[in-house]
Every structure is written in C-alpha cells, then in structure tokens.
VEXGU-456495 format. One record per atom (N, C-alpha, C): residue in three letters; residue number from 1; x, y, z. Coordinates in steps of 0.02 Angstrom, whole numbers. Atoms other than C-alpha are relative to their C-alpha. Layout:
BEGIN
NODE;ALA;NUM;X;Y;Z
...
REM end
This chain:
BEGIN
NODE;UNK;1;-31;-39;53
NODE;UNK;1;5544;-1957;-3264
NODE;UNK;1;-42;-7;-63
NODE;UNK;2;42;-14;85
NODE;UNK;2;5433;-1898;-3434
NODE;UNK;2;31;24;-25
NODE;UNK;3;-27;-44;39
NODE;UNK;3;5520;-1869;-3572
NODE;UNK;3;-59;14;-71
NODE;UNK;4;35;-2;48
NODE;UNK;4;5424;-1791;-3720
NODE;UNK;4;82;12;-45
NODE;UNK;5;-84;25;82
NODE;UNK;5;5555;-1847;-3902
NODE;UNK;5;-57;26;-65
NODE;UNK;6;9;-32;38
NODE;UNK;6;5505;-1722;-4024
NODE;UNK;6;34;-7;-74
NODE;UNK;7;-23;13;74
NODE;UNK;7;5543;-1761;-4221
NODE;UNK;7;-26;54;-54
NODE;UNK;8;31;-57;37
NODE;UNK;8;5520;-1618;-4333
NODE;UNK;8;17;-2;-93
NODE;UNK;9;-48;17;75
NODE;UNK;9;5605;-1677;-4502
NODE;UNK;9;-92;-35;-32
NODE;UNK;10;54;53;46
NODE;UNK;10;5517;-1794;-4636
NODE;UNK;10;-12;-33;55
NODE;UNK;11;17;51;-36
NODE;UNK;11;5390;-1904;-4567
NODE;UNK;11;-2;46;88
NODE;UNK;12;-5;-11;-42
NODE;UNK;12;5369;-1777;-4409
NODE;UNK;12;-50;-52;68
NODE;UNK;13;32;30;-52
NODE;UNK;13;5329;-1871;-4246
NODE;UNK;13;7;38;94
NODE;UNK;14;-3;-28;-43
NODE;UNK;14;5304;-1865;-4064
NODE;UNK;14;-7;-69;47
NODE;UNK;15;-25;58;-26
NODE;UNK;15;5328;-1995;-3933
NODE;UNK;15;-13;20;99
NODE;UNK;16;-7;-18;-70
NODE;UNK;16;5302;-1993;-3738
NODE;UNK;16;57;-60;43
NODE;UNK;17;-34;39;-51
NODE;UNK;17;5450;-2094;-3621
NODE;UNK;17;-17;25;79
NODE;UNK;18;19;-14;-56
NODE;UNK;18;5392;-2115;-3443
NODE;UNK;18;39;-71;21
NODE;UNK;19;-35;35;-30
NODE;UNK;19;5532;-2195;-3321
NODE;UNK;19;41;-64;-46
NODE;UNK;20;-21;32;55
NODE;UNK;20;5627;-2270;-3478
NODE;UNK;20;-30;-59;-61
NODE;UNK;21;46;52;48
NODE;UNK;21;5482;-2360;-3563
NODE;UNK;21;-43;65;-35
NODE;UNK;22;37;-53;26
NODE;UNK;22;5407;-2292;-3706
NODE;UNK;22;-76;-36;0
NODE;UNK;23;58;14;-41
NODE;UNK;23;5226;-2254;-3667
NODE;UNK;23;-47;16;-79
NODE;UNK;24;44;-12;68
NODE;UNK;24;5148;-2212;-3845
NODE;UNK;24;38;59;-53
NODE;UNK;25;2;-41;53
NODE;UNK;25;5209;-2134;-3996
NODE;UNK;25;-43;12;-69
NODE;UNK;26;31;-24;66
NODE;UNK;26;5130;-2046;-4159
NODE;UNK;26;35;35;-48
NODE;UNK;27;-6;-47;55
NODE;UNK;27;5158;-1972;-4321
NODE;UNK;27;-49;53;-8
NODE;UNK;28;44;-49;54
NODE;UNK;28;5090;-1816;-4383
NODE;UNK;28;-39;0;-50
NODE;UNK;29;45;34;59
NODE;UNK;29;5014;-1900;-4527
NODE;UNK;29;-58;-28;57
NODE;UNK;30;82;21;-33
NODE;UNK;30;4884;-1975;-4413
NODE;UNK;30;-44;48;12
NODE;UNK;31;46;-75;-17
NODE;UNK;31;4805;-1815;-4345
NODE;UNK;31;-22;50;-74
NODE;UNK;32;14;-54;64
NODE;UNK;32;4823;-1700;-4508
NODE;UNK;32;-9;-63;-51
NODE;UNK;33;29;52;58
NODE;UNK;33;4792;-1866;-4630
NODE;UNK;33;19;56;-73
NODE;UNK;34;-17;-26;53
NODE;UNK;34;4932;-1783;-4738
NODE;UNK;34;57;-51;13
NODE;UNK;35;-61;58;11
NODE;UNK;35;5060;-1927;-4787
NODE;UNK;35;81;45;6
NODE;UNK;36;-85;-65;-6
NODE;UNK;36;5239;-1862;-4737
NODE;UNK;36;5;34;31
NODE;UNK;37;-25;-65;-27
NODE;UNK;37;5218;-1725;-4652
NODE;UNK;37;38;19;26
NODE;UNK;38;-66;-28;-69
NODE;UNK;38;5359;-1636;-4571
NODE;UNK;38;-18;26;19
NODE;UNK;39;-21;-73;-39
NODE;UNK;39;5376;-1469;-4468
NODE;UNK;39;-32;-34;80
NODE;UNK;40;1;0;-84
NODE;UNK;40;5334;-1444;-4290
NODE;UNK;40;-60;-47;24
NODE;UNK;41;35;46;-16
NODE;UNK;41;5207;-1598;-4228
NODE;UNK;41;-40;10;60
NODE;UNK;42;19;-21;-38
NODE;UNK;42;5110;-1503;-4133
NODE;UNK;42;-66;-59;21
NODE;UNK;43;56;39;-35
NODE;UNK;43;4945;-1609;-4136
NODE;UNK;43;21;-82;16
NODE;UNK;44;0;52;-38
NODE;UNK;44;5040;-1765;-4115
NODE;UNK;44;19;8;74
NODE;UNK;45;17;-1;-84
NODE;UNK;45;5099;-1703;-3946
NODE;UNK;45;-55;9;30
NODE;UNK;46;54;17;-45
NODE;UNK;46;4933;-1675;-3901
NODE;UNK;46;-20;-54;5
NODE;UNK;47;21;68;-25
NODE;UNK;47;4886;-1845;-3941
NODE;UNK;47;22;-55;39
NODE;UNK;48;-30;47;-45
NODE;UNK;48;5013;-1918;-3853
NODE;UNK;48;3;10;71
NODE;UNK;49;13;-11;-65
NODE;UNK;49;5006;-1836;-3709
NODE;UNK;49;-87;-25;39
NODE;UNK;50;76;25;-32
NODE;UNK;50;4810;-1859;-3696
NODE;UNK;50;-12;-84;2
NODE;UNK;51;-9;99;-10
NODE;UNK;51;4846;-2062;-3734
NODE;UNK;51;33;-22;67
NODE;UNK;52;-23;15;-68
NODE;UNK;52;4947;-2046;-3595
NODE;UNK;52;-23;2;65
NODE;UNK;53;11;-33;-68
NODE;UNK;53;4856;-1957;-3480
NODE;UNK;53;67;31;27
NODE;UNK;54;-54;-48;-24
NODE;UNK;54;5012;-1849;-3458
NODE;UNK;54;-22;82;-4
NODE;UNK;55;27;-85;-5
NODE;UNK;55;4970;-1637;-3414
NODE;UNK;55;77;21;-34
NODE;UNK;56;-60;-18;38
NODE;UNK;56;5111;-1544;-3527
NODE;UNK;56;49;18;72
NODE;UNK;57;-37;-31;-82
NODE;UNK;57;5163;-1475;-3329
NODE;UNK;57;46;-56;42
NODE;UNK;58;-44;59;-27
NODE;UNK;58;5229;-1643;-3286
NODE;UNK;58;66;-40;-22
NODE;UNK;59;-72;2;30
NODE;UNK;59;5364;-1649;-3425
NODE;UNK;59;40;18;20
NODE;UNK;60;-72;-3;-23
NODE;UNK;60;5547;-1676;-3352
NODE;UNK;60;39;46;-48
NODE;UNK;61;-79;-31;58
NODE;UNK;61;5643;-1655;-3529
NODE;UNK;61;-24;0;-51
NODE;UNK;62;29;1;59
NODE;UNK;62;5609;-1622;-3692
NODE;UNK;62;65;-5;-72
NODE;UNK;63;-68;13;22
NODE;UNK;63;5725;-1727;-3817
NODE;UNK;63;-31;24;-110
NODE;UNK;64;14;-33;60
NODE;UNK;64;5722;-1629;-4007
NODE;UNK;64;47;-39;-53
NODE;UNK;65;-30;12;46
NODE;UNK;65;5772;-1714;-4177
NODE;UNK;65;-21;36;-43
NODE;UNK;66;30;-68;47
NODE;UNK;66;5789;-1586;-4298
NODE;UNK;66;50;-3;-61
NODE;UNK;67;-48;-30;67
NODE;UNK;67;5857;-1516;-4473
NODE;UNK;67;7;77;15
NODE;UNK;68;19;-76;-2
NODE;UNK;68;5799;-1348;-4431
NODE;UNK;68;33;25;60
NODE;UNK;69;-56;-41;-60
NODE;UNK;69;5912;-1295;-4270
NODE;UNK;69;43;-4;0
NODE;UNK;70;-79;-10;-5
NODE;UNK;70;6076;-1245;-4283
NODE;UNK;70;9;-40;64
NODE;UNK;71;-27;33;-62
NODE;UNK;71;6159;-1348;-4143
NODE;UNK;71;26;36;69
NODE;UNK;72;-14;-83;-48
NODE;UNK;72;6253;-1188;-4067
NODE;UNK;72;-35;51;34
NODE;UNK;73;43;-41;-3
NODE;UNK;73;6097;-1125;-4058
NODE;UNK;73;-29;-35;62
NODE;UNK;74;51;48;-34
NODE;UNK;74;6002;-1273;-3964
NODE;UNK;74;-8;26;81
NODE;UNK;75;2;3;-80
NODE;UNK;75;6057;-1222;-3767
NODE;UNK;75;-78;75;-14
NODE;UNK;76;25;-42;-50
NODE;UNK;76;5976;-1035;-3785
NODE;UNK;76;-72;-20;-19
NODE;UNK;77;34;5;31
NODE;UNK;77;5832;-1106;-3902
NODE;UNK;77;-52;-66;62
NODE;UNK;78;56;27;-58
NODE;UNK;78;5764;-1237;-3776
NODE;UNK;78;-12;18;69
NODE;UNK;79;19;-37;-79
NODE;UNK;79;5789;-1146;-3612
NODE;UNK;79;-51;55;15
NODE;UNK;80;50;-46;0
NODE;UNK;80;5656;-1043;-3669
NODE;UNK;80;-65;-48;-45
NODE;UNK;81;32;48;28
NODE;UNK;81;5568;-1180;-3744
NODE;UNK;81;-63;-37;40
NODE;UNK;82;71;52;-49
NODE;UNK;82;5384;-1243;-3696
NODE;UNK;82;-47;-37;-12
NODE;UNK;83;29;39;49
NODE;UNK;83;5274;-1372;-3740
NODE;UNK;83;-72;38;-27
NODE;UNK;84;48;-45;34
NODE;UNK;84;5130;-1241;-3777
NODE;UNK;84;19;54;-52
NODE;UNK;85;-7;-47;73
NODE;UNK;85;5236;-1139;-3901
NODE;UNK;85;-4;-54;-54
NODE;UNK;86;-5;34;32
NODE;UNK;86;5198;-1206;-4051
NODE;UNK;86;24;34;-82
REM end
C-alpha cells in the first residue's frame, strides 16, 4: 500500500507512506528555496517520489490536507484526481 499525503496550506508539503511507514517527506521550500510556500507541491511530489523510487502509477491513495477544497466538494474533486495534474 503507497500512500502519497499531500499538504497544500502554509508550509506546503508532500510525503510518501509505503505499507504504514513513512518513507520520506519534503517541503516545498526545499525545491523552490522560497521560505513558506504554500499552494499545490508539485515539485515536492516529484522529489519524493524519485527518493523513493516510487513511479506516480503505483500510488494506492492519495491523502489531501487542504484550506482550498470545499469538503462537499472533495468525493467528485479526487475521483478525477491525478498525480500528473498539477
């Protein structure tokens, strides 16, 4: 089981869980070397996935902490959801 744990608020991050151990996480501030950054953490999932050696095709679930998604919204918003939209 891979979960990719998506953080999109202040301080955006990105995180890989593989079989309930976490396997490497990052901030967004590391890659863009902008202190804080929020919104969508696109290049830390790449780095975490490539630390991992994980292919985005092998992600189970994809767990989202957010300010920015209505909640009501969340079912139709990730069932169309992929780790290459960014």
């Amino acid at each position: 089981m891979i979960i990719l744990g998506i953080n999109d608020i202040h301080d955006a991050s990105a995180c890989i869980i593989k079989d309930g151990k976490l396997v490497v996480a990052m901030s967004e501030e590391r890659p863009q070397r902008i202190k804080s950054v929020g919104g969508f953490p696109g290049n830390a999932i790449e780095a975490c996935l490539s630390t991992a050696g994980i292919k985005k095709e092998s992600i189970d679930h994809i767990a989202v902490a957010s300010e920015n998604v209505v909640p009501t919204n969340m079912y139709n918003l990730l069932a169309s959801t992929t780790v290459s939209d960014r």
